[in-house]
C-alpha positions as CSV (number, residue, x, y, z in Angstrom):
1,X,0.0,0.0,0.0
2,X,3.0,2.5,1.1
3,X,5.6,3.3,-1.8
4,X,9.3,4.6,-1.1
5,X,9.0,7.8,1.1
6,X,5.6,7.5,2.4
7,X,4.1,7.6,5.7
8,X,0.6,6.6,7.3
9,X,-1.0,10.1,9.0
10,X,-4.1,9.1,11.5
11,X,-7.0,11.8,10.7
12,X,-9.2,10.3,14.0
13,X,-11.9,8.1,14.0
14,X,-10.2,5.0,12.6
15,X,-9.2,6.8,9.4
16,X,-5.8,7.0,7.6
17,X,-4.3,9.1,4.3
18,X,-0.9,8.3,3.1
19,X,1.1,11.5,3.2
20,X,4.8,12.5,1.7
21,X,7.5,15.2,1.9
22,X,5.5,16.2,-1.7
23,X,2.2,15.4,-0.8
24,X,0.8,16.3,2.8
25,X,-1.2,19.1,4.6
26,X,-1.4,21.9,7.2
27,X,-3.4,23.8,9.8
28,X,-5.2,25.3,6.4
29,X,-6.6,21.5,5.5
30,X,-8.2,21.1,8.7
31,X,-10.0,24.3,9.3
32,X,-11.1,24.3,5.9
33,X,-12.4,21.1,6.0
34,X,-14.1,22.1,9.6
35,X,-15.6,25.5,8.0
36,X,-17.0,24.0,4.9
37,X,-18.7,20.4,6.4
38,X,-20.9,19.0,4.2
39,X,-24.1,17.3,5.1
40,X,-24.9,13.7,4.7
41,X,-26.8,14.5,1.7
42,X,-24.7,16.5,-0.5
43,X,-22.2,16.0,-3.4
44,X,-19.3,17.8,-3.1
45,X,-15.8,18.7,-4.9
46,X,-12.9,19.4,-3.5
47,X,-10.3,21.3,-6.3
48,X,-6.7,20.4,-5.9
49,X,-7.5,17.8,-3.5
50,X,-3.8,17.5,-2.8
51,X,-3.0,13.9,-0.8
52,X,-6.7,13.7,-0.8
53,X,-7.2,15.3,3.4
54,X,-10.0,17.2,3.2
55,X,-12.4,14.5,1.7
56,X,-11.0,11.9,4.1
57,X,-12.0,14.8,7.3
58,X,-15.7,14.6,5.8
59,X,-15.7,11.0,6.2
60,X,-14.5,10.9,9.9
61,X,-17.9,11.2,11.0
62,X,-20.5,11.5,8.2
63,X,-20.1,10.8,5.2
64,X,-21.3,12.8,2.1
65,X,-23.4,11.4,-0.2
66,X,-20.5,11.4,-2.8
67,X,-17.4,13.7,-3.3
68,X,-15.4,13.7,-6.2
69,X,-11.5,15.1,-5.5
70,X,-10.0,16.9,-8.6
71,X,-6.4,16.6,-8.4
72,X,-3.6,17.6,-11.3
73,X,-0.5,15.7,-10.2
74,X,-0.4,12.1,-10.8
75,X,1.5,11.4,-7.9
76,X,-0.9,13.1,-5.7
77,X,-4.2,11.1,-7.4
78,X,-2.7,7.9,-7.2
79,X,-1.8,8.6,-3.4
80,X,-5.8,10.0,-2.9
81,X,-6.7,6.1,-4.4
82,X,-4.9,4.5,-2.1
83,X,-5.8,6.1,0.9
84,X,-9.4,5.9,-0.2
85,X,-8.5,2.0,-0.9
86,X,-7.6,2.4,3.0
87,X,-10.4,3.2,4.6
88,X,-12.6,1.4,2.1
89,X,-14.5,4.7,1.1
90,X,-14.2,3.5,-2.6
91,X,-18.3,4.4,-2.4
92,X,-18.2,7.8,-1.3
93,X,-14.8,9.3,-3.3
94,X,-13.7,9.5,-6.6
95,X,-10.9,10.6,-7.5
96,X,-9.9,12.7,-11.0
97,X,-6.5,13.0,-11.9
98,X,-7.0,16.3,-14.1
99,X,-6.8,19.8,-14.3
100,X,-9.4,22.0,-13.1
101,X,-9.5,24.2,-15.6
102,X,-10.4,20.6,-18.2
103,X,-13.3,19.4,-16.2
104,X,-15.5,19.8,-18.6
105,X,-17.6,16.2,-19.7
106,X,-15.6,14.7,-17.0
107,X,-18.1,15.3,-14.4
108,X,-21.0,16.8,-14.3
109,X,-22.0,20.9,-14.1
110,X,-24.0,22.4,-12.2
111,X,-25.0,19.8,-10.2
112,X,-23.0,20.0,-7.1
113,X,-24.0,21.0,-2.9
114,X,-20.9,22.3,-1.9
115,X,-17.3,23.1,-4.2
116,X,-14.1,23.5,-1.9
117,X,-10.5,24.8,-2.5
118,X,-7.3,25.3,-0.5
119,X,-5.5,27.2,-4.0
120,X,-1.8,27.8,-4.2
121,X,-1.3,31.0,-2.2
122,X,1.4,33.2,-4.2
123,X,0.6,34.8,-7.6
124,X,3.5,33.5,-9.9
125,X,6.2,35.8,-9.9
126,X,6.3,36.6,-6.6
127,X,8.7,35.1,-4.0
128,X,11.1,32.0,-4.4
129,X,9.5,28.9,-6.0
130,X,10.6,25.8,-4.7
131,X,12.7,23.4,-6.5
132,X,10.0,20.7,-6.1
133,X,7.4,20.7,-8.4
134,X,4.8,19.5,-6.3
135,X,5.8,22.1,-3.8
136,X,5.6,24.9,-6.5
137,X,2.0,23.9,-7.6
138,X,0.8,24.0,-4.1
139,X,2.2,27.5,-3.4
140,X,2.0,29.0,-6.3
141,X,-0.2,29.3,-9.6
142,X,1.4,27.6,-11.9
143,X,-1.4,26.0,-12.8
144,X,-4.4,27.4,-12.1
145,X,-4.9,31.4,-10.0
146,X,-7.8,32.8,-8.1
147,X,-10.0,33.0,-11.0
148,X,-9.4,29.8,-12.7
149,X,-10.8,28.5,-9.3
150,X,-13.3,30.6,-8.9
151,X,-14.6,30.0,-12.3
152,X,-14.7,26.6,-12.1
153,X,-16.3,26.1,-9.1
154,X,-19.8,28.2,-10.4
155,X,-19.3,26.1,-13.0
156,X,-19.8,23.1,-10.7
157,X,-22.5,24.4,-8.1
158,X,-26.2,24.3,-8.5
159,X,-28.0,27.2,-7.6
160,X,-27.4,28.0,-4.3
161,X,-24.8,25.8,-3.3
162,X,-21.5,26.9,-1.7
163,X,-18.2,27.4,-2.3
164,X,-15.6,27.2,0.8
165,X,-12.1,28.4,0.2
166,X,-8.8,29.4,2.2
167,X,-6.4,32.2,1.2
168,X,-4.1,34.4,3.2
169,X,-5.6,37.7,3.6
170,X,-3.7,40.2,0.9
171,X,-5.5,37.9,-1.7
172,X,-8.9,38.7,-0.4
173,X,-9.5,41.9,-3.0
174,X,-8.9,39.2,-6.1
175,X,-11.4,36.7,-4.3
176,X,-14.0,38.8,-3.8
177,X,-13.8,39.8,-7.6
178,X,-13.8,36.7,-8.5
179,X,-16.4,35.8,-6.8
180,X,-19.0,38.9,-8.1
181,X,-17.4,38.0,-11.2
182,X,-18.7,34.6,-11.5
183,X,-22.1,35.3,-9.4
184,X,-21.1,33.9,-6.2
185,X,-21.8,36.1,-3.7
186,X,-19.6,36.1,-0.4
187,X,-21.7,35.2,2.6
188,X,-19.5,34.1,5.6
189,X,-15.7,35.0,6.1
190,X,-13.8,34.2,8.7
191,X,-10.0,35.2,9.4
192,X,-7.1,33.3,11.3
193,X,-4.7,34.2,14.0
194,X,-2.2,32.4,15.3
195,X,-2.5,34.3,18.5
196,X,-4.1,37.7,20.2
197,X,-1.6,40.6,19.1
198,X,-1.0,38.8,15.2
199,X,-2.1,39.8,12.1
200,X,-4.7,37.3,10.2
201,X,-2.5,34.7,8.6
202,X,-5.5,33.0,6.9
203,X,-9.2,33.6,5.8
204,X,-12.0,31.0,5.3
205,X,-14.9,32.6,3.0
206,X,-17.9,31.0,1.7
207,X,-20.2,32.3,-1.2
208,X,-23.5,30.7,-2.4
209,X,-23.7,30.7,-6.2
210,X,-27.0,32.8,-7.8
211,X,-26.9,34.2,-4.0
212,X,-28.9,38.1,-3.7
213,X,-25.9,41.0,-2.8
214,X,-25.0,41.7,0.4
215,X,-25.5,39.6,3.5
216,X,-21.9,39.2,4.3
217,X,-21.3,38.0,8.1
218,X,-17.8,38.4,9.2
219,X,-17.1,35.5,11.8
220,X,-15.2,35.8,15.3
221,X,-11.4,35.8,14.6
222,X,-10.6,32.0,15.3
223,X,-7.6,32.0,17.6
224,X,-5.4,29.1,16.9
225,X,-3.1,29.6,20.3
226,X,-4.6,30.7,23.6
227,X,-2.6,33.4,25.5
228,X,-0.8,30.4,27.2
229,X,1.1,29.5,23.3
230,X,-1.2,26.2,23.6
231,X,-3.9,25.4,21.7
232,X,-7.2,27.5,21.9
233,X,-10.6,25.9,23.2
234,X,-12.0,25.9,19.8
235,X,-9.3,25.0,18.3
236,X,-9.4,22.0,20.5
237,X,-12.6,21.5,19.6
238,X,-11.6,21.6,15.8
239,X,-8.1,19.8,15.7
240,X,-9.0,17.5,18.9
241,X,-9.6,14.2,17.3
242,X,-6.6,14.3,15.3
243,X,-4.2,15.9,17.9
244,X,-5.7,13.3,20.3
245,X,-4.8,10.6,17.8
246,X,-1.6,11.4,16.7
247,X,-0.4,12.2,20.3
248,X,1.1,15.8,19.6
């Protein structure tokens, strides 16, 4: 099941995703996966799925009625399989080794509850691009940018469903263009600290597609460290299961 540099992560609940120095996940993962939660009930993608965390988080507890994770690199699809493989889950994920910007008769439009996406976080050009190609996908946008994504996803979403994505906060003027752009209209955003005192070093924002103007709600800043420099109450709350698991 485990090729050459590979590891086993525990994610809580009994379930498992096969994780590399290429191919793993952050803070970002998890809370993302907490803010968007899909219900039982709903189809959901999630864009750049990555080593395929954020699907395997919805199936902790309940799992969605089917999700389909979009992922470009081979590497990283093939890892997604075999974690799903896993935690025998082959029912509720599939997995499409393409890019999102060639979705088209690949799966269906407009059809989907909820659309999710951690994107790379640095506009190409700026700062130093790692020398591995899976890292320089993940961070920046060589393949895809904030409006490939956003695009995409109204593509997916039936009216009304959501889109959930992550950024760090100076890219929050191009999402909320892209969003109006594409008629998704922000409706919760949330930002991150890592403590009292620091600037955001993250924001969660969700936008329901066809949804009327205006309506924003701007969520309590989510404190990952209490005053103390351990973890905060909700973040406890939030990360418990795996922290608890993997003994951190």
């Amino acid at each position: 099941m485990l090729k050459a540099g590979e590891r086993l992560e525990p994610l809580g609940n009994g379930v498992q995703v096969i994780v590399s120095k290429e191919h793993h996940f952050f803070t970002d993962t998890i809370l993302l996966a907490h803010f968007s939660s899909p219900k039982a009930n709903e189809q959901a993608v999630d864009l750049g799925s990555g080593c395929g965390t954020i699907p395997l988080l919805w199936c902790r507890q309940h799992k969605p009625k089917h999700i389909v994770a979009v992922e470009i690199q081979s590497k990283g699809a093939d890892m997604i399989n075999r974690s799903i493989e896993l935690n025998s889950l082959q029912e509720n994920v599939t997995v499409l080794n393409e890019d999102l910007n060639h979705l088209k008769g690949k799966i269906p439009f407009g059809i989907y509850d909820l659309v999710v996406c951690n994107p790379p976080y640095k506009p190409l050009g700026t700062g130093i691009v790692s020398n591995l190609s899976a890292h320089a996908v993940i961070r920046h946008e060589c393949s895809c940018t904030v409006d490939d994504v956003v695009k995409t996803a109204a593509s997916l979403l039936r009216f009304s469903g959501r889109f959930c994505m992550c950024l760090r906060p100076e890219r929050l003027a191009d999402v909320m263009c892209a969003f109006r752009q594409y008629k998704i209209e922000p409706k919760r955003l949330r930002f991150v600290q890592q403590r009292q005192g620091k600037e955001p070093k993250l924001f969660l924002i969700e936008g329901r597609a066809g949804g009327k103007n205006g309506g924003l709600v701007t969520l309590p800043t989510l404190m990952i460290e209490d005053d103390k420099g351990g973890y905060s109450q909700e973040m406890m709350e939030i990360y418990g299961i795996y922290k608890e698991k993997t003994g951190e």
